[in-house]
C-alpha positions in Angstrom: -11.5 -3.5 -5.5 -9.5 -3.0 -2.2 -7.0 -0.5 -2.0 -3.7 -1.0 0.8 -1.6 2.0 1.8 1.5 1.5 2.4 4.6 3.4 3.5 7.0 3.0 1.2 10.5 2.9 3.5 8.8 -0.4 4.9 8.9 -2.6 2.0 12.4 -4.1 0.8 12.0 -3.9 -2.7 12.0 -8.0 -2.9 8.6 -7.6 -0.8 7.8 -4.8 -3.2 8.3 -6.8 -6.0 6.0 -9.6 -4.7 3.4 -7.7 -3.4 3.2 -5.6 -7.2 2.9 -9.2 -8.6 -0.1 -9.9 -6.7 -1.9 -6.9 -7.1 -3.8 -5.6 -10.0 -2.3 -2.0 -9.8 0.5 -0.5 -7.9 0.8 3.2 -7.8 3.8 5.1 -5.5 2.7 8.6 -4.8 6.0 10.7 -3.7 5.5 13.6 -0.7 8.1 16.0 0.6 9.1 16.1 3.9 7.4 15.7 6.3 5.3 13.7 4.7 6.3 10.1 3.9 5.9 8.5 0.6 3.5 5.8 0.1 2.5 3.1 -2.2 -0.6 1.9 -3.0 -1.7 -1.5 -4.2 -5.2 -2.5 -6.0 -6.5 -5.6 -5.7 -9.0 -8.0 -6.4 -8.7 -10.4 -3.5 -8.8 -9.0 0.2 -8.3 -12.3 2.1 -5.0 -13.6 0.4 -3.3 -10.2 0.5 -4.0 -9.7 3.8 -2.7 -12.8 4.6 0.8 -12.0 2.8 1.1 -8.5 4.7 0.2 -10.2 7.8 3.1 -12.8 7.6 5.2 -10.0 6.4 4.7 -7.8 9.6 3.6 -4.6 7.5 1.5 -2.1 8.9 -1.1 -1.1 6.3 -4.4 0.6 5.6 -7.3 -0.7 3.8 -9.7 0.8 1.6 -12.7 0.1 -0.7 -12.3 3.4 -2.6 -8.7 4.8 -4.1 -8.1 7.9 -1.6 -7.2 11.0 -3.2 -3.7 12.6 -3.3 -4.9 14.6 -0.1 -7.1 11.4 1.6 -3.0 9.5 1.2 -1.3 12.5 3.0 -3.7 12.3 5.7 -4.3 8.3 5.9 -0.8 7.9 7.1 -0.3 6.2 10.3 
């Protein structure tokens, strides 16, 4: 299972709504300031999701293991 991080104020929620469709989980986890919120997507197949955030010009973070609450804070890019 792959995990991609996200920031959430760079997906449009018609790109949201696609990328939840292709992934097998989608979690948001909300911060206060200054910390951004994020979501998370689980999936299955690395290749073809890369490929969509790729052509979509996202910036994103991949993982093998789901991060922790404190992991997410500190992932951010």
């Amino acid at each position: 299972m792959w995990h991609f991080i996200i920031k959430q104020d760079a997906l449009t929620p018609g790109l949201y709504q696609h990328l939840q469709k292709l992934a097998v989980l989608t979690e948001v986890e909300l911060f206060n300031e200054p910390y951004e919120n994020v979501c998370l997507f689980s999936v299955e197949e690395y290749a073809s999701f890369v490929d969509e955030l790729d052509l979509s010009g996202l910036r994103y973070e991949a993982l093998t293991e789901r991060p922790t609450r404190d992991e997410l804070r500190n992932l951010l890019f």
